[in-house]
C-alpha positions as a printed NumPy array, in Angstrom:
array([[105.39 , 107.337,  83.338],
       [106.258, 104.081,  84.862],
       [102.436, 103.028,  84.322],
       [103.281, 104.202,  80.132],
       [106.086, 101.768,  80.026],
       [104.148,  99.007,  81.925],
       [101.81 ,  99.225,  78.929],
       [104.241,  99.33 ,  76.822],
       [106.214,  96.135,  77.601],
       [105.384,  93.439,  74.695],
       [103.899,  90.124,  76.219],
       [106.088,  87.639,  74.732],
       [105.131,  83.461,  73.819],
       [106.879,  80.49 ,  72.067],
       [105.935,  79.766,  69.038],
       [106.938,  76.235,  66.762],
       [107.223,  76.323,  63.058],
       [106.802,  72.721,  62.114],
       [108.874,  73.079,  59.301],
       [112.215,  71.235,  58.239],
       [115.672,  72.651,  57.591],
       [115.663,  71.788,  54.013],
       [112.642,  74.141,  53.285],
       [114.315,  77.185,  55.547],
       [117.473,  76.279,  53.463],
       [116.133,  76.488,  50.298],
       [114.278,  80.141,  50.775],
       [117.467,  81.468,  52.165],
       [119.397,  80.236,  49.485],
       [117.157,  81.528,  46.39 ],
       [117.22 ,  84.904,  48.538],
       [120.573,  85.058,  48.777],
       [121.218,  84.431,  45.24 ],
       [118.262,  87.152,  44.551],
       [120.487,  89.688,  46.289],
       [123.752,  88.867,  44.451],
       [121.697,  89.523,  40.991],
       [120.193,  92.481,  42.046],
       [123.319,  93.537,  43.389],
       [121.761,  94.345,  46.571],
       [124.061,  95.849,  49.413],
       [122.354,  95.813,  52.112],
       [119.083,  93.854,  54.075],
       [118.126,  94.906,  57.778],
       [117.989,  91.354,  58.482],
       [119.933,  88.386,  56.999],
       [118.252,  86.104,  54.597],
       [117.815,  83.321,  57.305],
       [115.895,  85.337,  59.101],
       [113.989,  86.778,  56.457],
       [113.196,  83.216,  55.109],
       [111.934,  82.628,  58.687],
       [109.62 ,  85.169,  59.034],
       [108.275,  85.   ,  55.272],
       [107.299,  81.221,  56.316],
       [106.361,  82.04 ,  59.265],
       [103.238,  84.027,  57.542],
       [102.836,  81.456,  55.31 ],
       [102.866,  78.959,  58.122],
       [101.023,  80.604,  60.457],
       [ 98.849,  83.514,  58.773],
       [100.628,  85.591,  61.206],
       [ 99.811,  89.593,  60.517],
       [102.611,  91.15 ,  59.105],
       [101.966,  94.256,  61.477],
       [102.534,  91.536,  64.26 ],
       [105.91 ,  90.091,  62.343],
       [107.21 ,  93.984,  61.832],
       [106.523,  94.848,  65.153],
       [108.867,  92.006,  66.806],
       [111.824,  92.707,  64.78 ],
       [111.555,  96.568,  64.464],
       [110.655,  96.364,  60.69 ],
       [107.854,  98.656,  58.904],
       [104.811,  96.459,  58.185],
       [105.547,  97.73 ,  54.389],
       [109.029,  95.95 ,  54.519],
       [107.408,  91.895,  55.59 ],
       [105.337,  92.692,  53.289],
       [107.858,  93.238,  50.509],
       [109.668,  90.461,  51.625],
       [106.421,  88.289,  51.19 ],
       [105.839,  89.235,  47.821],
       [109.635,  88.86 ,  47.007],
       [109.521,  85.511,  48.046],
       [106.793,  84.543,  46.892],
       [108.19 ,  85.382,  43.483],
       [111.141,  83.26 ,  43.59 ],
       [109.378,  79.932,  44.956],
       [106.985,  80.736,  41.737],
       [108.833,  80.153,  39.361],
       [109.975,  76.92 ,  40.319],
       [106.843,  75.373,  40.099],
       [106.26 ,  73.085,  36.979],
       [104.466,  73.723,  34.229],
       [101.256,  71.157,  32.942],
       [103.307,  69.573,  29.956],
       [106.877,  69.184,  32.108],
       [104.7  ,  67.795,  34.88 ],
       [102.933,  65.198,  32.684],
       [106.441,  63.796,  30.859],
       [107.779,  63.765,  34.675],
       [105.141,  61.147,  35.107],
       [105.828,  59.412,  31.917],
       [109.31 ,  58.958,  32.632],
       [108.634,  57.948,  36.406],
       [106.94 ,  54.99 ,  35.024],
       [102.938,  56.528,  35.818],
       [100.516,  56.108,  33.879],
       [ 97.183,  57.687,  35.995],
       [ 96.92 ,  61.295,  37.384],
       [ 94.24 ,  62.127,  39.895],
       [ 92.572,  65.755,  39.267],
       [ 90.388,  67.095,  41.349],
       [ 89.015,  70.972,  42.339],
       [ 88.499,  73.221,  45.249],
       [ 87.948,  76.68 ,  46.804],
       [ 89.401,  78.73 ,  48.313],
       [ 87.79 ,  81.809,  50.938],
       [ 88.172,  84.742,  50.293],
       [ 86.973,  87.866,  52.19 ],
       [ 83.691,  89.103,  50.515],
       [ 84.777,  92.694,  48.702],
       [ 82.197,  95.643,  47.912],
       [ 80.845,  95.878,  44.108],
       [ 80.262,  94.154,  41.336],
       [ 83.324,  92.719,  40.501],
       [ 83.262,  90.446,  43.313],
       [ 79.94 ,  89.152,  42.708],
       [ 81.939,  86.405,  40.161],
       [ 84.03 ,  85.027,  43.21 ],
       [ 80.506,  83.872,  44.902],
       [ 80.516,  79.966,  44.653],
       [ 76.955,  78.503,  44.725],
       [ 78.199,  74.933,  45.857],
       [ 79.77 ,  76.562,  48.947],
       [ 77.571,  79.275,  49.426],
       [ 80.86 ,  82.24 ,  50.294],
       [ 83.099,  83.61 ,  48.229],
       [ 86.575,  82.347,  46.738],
       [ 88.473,  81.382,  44.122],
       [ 88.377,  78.194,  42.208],
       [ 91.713,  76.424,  41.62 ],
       [ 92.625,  72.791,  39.554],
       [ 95.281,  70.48 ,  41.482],
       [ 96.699,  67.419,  39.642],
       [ 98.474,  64.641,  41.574],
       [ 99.864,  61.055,  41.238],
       [ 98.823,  57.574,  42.007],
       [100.457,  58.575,  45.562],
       [ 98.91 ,  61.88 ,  46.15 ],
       [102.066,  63.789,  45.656],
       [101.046,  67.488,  44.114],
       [102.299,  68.075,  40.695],
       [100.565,  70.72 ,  39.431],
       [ 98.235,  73.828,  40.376],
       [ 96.455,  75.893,  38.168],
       [ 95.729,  79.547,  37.953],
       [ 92.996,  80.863,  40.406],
       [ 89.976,  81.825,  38.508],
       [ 86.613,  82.813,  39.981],
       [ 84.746,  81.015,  42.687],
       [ 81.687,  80.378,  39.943],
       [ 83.658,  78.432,  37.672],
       [ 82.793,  75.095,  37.182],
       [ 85.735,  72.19 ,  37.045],
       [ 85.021,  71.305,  33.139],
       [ 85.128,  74.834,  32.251],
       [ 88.755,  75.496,  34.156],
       [ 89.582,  72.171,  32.464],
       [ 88.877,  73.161,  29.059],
       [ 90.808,  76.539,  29.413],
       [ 94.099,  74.717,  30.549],
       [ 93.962,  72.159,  27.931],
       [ 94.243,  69.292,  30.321],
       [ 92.413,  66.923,  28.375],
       [ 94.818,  67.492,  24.772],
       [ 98.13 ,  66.973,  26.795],
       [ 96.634,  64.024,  28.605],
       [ 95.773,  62.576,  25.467],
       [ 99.487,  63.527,  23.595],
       [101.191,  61.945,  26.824],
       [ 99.136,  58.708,  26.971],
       [ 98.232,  59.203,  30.524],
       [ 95.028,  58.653,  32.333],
       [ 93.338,  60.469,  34.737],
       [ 90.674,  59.734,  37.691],
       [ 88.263,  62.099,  38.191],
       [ 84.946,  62.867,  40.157],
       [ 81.301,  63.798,  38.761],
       [ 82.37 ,  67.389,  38.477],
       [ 84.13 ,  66.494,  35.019],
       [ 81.883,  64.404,  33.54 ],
       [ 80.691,  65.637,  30.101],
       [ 84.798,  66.82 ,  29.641],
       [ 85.465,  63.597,  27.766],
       [ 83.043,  62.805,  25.342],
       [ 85.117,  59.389,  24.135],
       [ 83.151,  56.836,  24.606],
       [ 85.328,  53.871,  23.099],
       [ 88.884,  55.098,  24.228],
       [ 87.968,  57.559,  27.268],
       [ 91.145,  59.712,  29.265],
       [ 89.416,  60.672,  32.005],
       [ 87.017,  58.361,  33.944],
       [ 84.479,  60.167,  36.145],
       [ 82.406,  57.142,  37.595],
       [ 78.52 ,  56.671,  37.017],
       [ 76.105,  58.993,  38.06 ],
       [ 72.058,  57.968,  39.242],
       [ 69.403,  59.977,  38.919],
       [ 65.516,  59.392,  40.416],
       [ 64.584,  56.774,  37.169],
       [ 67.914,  55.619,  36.517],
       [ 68.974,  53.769,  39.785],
       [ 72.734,  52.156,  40.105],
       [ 73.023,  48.757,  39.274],
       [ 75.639,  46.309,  41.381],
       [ 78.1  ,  46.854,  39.214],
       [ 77.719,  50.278,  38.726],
       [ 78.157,  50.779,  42.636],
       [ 81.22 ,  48.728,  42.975],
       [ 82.921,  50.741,  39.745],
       [ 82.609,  54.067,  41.689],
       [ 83.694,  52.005,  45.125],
       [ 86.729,  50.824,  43.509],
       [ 87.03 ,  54.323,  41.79 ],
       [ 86.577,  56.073,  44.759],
       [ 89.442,  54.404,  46.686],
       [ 91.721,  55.118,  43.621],
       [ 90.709,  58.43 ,  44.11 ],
       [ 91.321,  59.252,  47.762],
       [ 95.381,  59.828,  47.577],
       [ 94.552,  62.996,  45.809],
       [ 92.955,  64.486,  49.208],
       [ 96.106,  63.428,  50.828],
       [ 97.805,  66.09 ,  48.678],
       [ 95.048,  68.81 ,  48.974],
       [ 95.477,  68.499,  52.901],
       [ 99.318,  68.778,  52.452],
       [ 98.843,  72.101,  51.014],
       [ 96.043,  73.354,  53.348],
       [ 99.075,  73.322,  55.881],
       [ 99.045,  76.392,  55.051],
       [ 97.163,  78.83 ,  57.31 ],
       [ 96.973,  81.577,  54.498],
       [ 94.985,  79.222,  52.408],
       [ 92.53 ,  79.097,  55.151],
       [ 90.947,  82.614,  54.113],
       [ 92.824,  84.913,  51.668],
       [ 93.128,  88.733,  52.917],
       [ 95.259,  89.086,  49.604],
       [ 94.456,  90.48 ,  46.6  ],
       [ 93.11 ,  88.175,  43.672],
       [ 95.813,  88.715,  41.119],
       [ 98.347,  87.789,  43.493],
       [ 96.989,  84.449,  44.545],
       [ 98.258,  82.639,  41.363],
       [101.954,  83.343,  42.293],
       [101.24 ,  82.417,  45.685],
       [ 99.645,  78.694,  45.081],
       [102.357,  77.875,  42.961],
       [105.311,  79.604,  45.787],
       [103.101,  76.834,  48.037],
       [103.953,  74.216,  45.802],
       [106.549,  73.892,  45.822],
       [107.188,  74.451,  49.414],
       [104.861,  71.372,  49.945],
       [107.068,  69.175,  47.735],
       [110.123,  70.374,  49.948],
       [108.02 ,  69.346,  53.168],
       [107.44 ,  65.746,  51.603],
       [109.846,  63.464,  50.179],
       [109.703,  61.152,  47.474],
       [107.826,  58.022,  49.499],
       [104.76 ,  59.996,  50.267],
       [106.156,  60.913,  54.155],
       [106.464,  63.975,  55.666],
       [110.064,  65.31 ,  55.795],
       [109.792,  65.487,  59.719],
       [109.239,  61.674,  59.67 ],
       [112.641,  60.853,  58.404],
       [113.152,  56.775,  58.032],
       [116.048,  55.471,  60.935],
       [117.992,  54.052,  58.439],
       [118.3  ,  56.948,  56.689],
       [119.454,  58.485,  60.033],
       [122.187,  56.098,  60.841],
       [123.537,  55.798,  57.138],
       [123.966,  59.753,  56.664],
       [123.935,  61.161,  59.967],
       [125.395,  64.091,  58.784],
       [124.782,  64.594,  55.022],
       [120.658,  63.92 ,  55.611],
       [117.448,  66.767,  56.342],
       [118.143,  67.363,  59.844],
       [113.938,  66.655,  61.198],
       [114.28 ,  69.726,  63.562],
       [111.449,  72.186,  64.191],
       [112.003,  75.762,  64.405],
       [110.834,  77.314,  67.569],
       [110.329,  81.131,  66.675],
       [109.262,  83.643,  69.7  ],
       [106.651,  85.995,  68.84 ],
       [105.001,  88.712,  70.513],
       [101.872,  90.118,  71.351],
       [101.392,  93.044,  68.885],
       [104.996,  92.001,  67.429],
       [106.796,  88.815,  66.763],
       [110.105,  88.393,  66.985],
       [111.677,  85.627,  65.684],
       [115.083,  83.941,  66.569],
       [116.103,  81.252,  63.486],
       [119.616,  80.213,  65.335],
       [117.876,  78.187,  67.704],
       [116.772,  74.626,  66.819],
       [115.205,  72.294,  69.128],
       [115.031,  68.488,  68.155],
       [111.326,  66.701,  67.923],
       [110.699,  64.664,  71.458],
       [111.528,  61.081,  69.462],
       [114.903,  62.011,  69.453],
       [115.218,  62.015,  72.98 ],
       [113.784,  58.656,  73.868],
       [115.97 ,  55.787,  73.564],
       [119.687,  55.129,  74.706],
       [122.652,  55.74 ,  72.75 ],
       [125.75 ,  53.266,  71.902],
       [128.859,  54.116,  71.219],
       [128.455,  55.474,  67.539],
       [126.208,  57.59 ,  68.833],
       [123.247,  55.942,  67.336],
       [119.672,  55.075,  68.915],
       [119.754,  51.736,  69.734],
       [115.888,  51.688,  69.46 ],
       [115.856,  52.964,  65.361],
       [119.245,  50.61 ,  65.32 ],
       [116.664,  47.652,  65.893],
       [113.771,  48.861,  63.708],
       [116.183,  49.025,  60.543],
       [118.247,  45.667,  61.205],
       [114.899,  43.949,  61.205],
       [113.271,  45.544,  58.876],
       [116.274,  45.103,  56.622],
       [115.832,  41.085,  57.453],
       [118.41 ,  40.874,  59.657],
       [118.311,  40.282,  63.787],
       [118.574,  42.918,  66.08 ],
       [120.538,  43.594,  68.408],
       [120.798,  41.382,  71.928],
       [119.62 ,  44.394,  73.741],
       [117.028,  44.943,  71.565],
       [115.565,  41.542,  71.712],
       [115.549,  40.874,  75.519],
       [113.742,  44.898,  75.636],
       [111.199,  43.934,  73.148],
       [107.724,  42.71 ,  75.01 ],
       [106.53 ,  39.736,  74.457],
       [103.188,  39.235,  72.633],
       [100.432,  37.852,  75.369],
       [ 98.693,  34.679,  74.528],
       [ 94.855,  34.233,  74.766],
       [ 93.219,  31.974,  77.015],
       [ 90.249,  30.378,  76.626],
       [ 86.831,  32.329,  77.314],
       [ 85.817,  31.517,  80.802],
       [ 81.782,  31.917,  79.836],
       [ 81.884,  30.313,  76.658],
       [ 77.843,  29.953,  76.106],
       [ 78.472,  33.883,  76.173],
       [ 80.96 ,  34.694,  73.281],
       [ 80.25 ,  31.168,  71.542],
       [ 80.972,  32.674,  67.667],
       [ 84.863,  33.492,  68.967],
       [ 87.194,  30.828,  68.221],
       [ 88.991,  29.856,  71.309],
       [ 92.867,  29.751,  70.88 ],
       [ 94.647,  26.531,  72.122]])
């Protein structure tokens, strides 16, 4: 018997969910306001925790036999919670035309659209012979993502069938018409060429393309340079929302994954803020000004277990940058105080200024004949 319980013991580690308290907020709240509707009486667990370990499998692809196990749940009921979420954060998400006059009245006038894939698990019969993808030689499902000058997500399509080509998912959601009734531009790769067939006032600009008689002329190479580096925020975005460790290979079934690229979203437009940074990397002005009132940076540190994970969503340990430094008398990091009074134009403070290291001068090269193309500083 005592060997049985040995066994039986869970093997418990520390897990972080590198997620801010704005995004854990803002589940909780939509579930909360889910159960008033529904005039629900009852949960087994409050809807901080359930937020918690709903983003926890969405952080984490964590099983939800391992999540139910932890907190003495059915795998049945994280699984219902999954889906329930999932619902809610869906239909937040924008739709193509309210995304587009967003831009417009944000002053944009380019949007970067690009595709990708997404794995899937390779499925018995026929019917999954359509999610094979050629280019990437597996299966998956084929998804549009639209994005601004910045790279900040604005839009995701439906998921269609790993075969389907970029023009043809194009075509079906219009994106070309409501590009052309908004006035904006877009920047695309080779994938779309052959969608706009304008040749005096095109929408979307794809770049040039050689072939083996054809070759690329000068300025036919620096068009797609310069197009190229317009085009790179929009992987910035994509590798925002492949944060997500579900994305990395979907165990889900197709119809569902619609809901759940849009619930992801938005949560990737909680986890970055308007500049283009991540939440976690909150400016130190920003700190001192609203100390109180601001996204507190903190990272949720959720236990889980082997075979179960339980997770504990009262505890909240700061990042390690917010123990360096001293503090003065407000209570503020002198270090951050510094950063913003100079970045503001203003001097810092004395201690500050006598901490900061001063910038080594170069000597001259000893062996000049050796390193004779460096300019020696005087």
């Amino acid at each position: 018997m005592k060997r049985a319980e040995e066994h039986a013991c869970p093997v418990v580690y520390r897990c972080r969910l590198p997620l801010s308290t704005r995004t854990v907020n803002h589940l909780a709240g939509l579930l909360r306001r889910h159960l008033k509707a529904i005039r629900s009486r009852w949960r087994i667990l409050p809807p901080g925790k359930i937020a918690v370990i709903v983003l926890a499998v969405l952080r984490h692809d964590q099983r939800l036999a391992d999540m139910a196990g932890g907190n003495n749940i059915s795998e049945s009921t994280v699984r219902r919670w999954r889906d329930e979420a999932i619902g809610l954060l869906a239909v937040q998400a924008p739709r193509l035309d309210r995304a587009f006059k967003k831009i417009v009245r944000q002053g944009g006038e380019v949007v970067l659209i690009d595709g990708t894939l997404i794995p899937t698990q390779r499925r018995t019969g026929k019917a999954d012979r359509k999610n094979y993808s050629g280019r990437h030689r597996h299966h998956g499902l084929h998804f549009l993502a639209l994005t601004d000058e910045r790279g900040r997500l604005i839009w995701i399509s439906a998921a269609r069938p790993g075969r389907t080509h970029d023009n043809t998912a194009a075509r079906h959601d219009h994106i070309l018409a409501h590009l052309r009734a908004t006035g904006l531009g877009a920047l695309a790769d080779l994938g779309f060429r052959g969608l706009d067939n304008d040749v005096r006032d095109p929408v979307i600009v794809t770049g040039f393309h050689a072939s083996r008689t054809h070759k690329f002329t000068p300025g036919q190479k620096e068009a797609n340079r310069v197009l190229a580096v317009g085009r790179a925020p929009i992987e910035h975005g994509f590798a925002h929302l492949e944060n997500w460790r579900i994305l990395a290979k979907l165990r889900t079934d197709p119809a569902h994954v619609t809901q759940l690229l849009r619930a992801l979203l938005v949560l990737t437009n909680l986890e970055v803020n308007a500049d283009g940074r991540s939440s976690l990397q909150t400016p130190a002005h920003d700190q001192h000004e609203h100390p109180r009132n601001t996204v507190t940076p903190a990272l949720l540190t959720s236990d889980f277990q082997v075979g179960g994970g339980s997770v504990d969503s009262t505890r909240w340990d700061p990042p390690r940058g917010l123990h360096s430094g001293a503090l003065d008398g407000d209570g503020r990091h002198r270090e951050s105080t510094a950063m913003s009074a100079t970045a503001s134009g203003g001097a810092p403070p004395d201690d500050a200024r006598h901490s900061r290291a001063r910038p080594v001068r170069r000597t001259r090269c000893p062996a000049p004949h050796r390193c004779a193309h460096r300019r020696p500083t005087p």
